[in-house]
Structures are given as structure tokens and as C-alpha cells.
N, C-alpha and C positions, 0 to 999 in steps of 0.2 A: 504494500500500500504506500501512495505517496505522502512522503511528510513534508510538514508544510515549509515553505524557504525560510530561511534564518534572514534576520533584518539585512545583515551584513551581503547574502548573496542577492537578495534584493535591490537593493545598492546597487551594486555590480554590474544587474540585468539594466536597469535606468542608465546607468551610463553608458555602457554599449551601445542602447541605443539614442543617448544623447538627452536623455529623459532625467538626468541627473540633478539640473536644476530644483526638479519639484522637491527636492530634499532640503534646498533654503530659501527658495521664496515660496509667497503666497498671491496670490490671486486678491485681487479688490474685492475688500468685503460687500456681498450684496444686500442690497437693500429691500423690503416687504413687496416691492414690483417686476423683480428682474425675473425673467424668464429664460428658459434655451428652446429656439425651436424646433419644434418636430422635424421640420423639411417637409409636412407635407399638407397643403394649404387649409384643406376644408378643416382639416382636427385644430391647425392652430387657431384657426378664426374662433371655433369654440370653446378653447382655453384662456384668449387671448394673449397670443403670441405665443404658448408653450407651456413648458413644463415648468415648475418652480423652482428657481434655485437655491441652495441652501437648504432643501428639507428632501426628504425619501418621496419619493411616489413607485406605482407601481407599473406594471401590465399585466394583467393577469387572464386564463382564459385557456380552455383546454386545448387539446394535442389538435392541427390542423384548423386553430383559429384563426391564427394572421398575426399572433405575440412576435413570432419572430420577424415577419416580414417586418414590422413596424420597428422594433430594437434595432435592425439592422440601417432603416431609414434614422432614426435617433443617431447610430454613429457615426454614419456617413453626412451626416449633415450639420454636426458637431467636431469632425475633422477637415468638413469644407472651409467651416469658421476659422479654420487654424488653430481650433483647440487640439488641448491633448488630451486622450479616451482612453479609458479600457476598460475592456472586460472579464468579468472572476466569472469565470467558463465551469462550473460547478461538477458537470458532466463531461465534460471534453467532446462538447456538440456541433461547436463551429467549422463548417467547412469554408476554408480560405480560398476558394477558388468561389464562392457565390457572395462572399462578402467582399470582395473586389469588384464581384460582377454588378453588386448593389450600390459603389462606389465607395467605396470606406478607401481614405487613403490608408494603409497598413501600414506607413512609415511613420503613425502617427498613434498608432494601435498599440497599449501594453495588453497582453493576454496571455491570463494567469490560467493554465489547463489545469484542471482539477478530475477526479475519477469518482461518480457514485455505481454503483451498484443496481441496476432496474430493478434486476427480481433476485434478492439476496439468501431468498428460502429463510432460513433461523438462525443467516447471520445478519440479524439487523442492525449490530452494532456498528458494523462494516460504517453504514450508511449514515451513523450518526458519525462517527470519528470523521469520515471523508467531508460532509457538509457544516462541522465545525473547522475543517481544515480550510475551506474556503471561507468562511467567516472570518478565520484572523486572517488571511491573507485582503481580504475588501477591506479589514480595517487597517491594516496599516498603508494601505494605497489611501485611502481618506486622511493618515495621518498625514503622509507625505505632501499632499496637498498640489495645487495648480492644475488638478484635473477640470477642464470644465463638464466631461462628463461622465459616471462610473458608474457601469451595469452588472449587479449580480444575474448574473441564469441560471437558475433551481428549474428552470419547467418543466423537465424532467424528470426532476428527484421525486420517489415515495414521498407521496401525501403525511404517512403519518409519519413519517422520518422529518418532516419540515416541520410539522404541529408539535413535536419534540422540543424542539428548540425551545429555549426559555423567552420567556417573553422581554426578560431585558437583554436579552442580543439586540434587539432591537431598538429601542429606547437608550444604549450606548451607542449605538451608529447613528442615532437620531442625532445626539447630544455630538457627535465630530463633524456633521456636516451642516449641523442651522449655523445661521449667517454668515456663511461661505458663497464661494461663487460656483462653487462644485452641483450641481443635478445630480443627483442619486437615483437609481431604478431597480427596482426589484423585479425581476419576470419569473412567475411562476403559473402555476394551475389553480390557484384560489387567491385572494387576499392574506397578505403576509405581516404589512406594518406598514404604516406612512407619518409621516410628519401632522400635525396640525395643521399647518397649509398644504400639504404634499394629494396627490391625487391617482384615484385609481381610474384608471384605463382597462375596462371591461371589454375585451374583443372576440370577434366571431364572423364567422363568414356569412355575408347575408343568405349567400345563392351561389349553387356552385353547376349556372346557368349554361348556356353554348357560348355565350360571353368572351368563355376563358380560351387565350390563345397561348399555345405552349411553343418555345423555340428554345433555342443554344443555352441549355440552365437558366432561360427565364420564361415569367408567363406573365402574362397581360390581361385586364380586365377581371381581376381580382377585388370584390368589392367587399373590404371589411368592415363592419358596422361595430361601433365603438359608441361605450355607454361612461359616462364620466361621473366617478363619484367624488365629493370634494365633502370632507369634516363636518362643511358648515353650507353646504345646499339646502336652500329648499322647493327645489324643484329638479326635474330630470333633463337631462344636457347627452344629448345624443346624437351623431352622425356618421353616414356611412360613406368611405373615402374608397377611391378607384386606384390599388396600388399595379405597377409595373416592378414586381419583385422578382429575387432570384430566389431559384429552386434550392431549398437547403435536406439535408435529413430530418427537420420535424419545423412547423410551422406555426 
């Protein structure tokens, strides 16, 4: 099983790739309006302008909803910005050949490959040791700071292996990233944790119609319908966006 990087070889990895900076500066603190956007129009007009920064939100939404077509557009449109991204790859799910093809620059990309277990039988411990192994590693990338944007991906992980988790795993990750300029995102298969301000992005395929055009690892006319919960709504905030995504291993 893999163990998690020592701070020091963590270092190491940032600076190879030139990422090394984020270990003494910090980012401008944000303010209660800053946002990062989607990259993709209709969802930001209902957020207004995106995702919040400084607090957790999520995606959440079962297997062949459109969680990852969207996570993908998130960092490809947060590395267009010139920011620097990554993501705690929980399951070692990312295929680097469709996350290119979705535009992610990769030279911009830290990605922490992580191993759970799908069906562990009666070793469930397996899957908790491996998804707190990705937990300290998301934290110390929040410690490290200047990320503008940082994606956990559990979406795959056992259900009850996530509901494991203490509830203040979260509530500490909460407390390193308010009033930062970092966006934080959680993707999994149910609601996990958000910030106060922070927001869940409920996703699902509206219709999987004649619509849909498939080519070279991508497909077209993909209409995912996304339902937005926010702390403090009181009303329902919904729409459905027409992505041009790349083909990954789960969606």
C-alpha cells in the first residue's frame, strides 16, 4: 500500500516542477465576493461568476453523471487563468490523455495519485488507511498555499468508507482554506462537507438522447443538468449546461 509523501519529498516534487514557490508565498487574501470560474457559461451565470473562494464546495452525483466532465472543465479553466491546480486523485482515476484533450494545461497540474480499493471484501480497513492517506496529503497542499484551485476525487471511493471519516476532517480543511484565494472541491457520490459559503453542485445527465456525438476521446452534446445547493438558499437554483467533454474511465 502506498504511504503517504513525507513533507520533505513533497518539496522536492514542487520544485521539479517549479511549483516550489507555493512553499513561501501566499496568494491575496480573498474577500466574501471572489469567485473562480467554472469555464462554463450557463453554470457560472447561476453562481455568479463561480465557485467561492476561500471555502470547500463540492460536486457531487453518481457514476456516469457528468462530476467529472465538469472537475475537468474546473481545471482546465483555472490553469487557462494561469493559476496553479491540483488534484488528490484518491483512486488513481485520471486519464492524462483526456485531461489534455479537455484542455488542462499539465504543466500546471500537481497530481497526487492515491490507491483505494473498489470492492475490498473484509479488508475495509484497506480503504480507510488509503482515503486518510489522501487527506493528509490535500492538507498539506492547502498548507502550502498559492493554489488557486484544489480538487479532492473520492467519487469512486466506498460510500461507507467516506461516511467513516470523522466529521472534523473536514471542519480542519475548512479552517486552512477560509479566507484564502484557494477554491477547494470535493467530488464524490453524495454530499461530503462545504464551507458556510461553499456550494454543492448536484449533477446528472439530463438525457442521454441521439444528441450525443462521439469522436477521437471526445463527445459532444452532453447535456448535464446541475442542481445548486448553497447553506443559506431559499429557493432552488438549477441548470442544464451542453458540455463538449473528453471520454474518461468514469464520468
Amino acid at each position: 500500500m502506498a504511504m503517504p509523501l513525507p513533507r520533505a519529498e513533497l518539496e522536492s516534487l514542487l520544485r521539479t516542477r517549479q511549483l516550489d514557490r507555493t512553499l513561501t508565498t501566499t496568494l491575496p487574501t480573498a474577500d466574501e465576493t471572489a469567485v473562480a470560474s467554472t469555464g462554463i457559461g450557463p453554470l457560472d451565470a447561476l453562481l455568479a461568476g463561480g465557485l467561492p473562494r476561500g471555502h470547500l464546495s463540492e460536486i457531487v452525483g453518481p457514476r456516469s453523471s457528468g462530476r467529472t466532465s465538469v472537475t475537468l472543465q474546473l481545471l482546465a479553466s483555472a490553469a487557462a487563468r494561469g493559476e496553479l491546480v491540483a488534484l488528490v486523485d484518491a483512486l488513481d482515476m485520471l486519464d492524462v490523455e483526456s485531461a489534455a484533450a479537455a484542455g488542462i494545461n499539465l504543466d500546471r497540474l500537481l497530481w497526487v495519485r492515491g490507491h483505494v480499493v473498489t470492492n475490498p471484501g473484509m479488508c475495509r480497513d484497506m480503504n480507510q488507511r488509503a482515503l486518510e492517506q489522501a487527506i493528509r496529503a490535500l492538507a498539506l497542499i492547502l498548507q502550502a498555499g498559492n493554489f488557486g484551485l484544489v480538487v479532492f476525487d473520492a467519487a469512486e471511493a466506498p460510500p461507507d468508507a467516506l461516511r467513516r471519516l470523522p466529521f472534523t476532517t473536514w471542519l480542519r480543511l475548512q479552517r486552512m482554506v477560509e479566507g484564502g484565494h484557494t477554491t477547494c472541491v470535493l467530488v464524490g457520490p453524495e454530499p461530503m462537507a462545504r464551507s458556510s459559503a461553499g456550494l454543492t453542485l448536484k449533477v446528472g445527465v439530463r438525457d442521454w438522447g441521439s444528441g450525443i456525438r462521439f469522436g477521437h476521446r471526445l463527445f459532444e452534446g452532453l447535456n448535464i443538468h446541475t442542481r445548486v445547493v448553497r447553506a443559506r438558499a431559499r429557493a432552488t437554483e438549477e441548470t442544464t449546461v451542453a458540455l463538449a467533454t473528453a471520454a474518461t474511465n468514469c464520468a
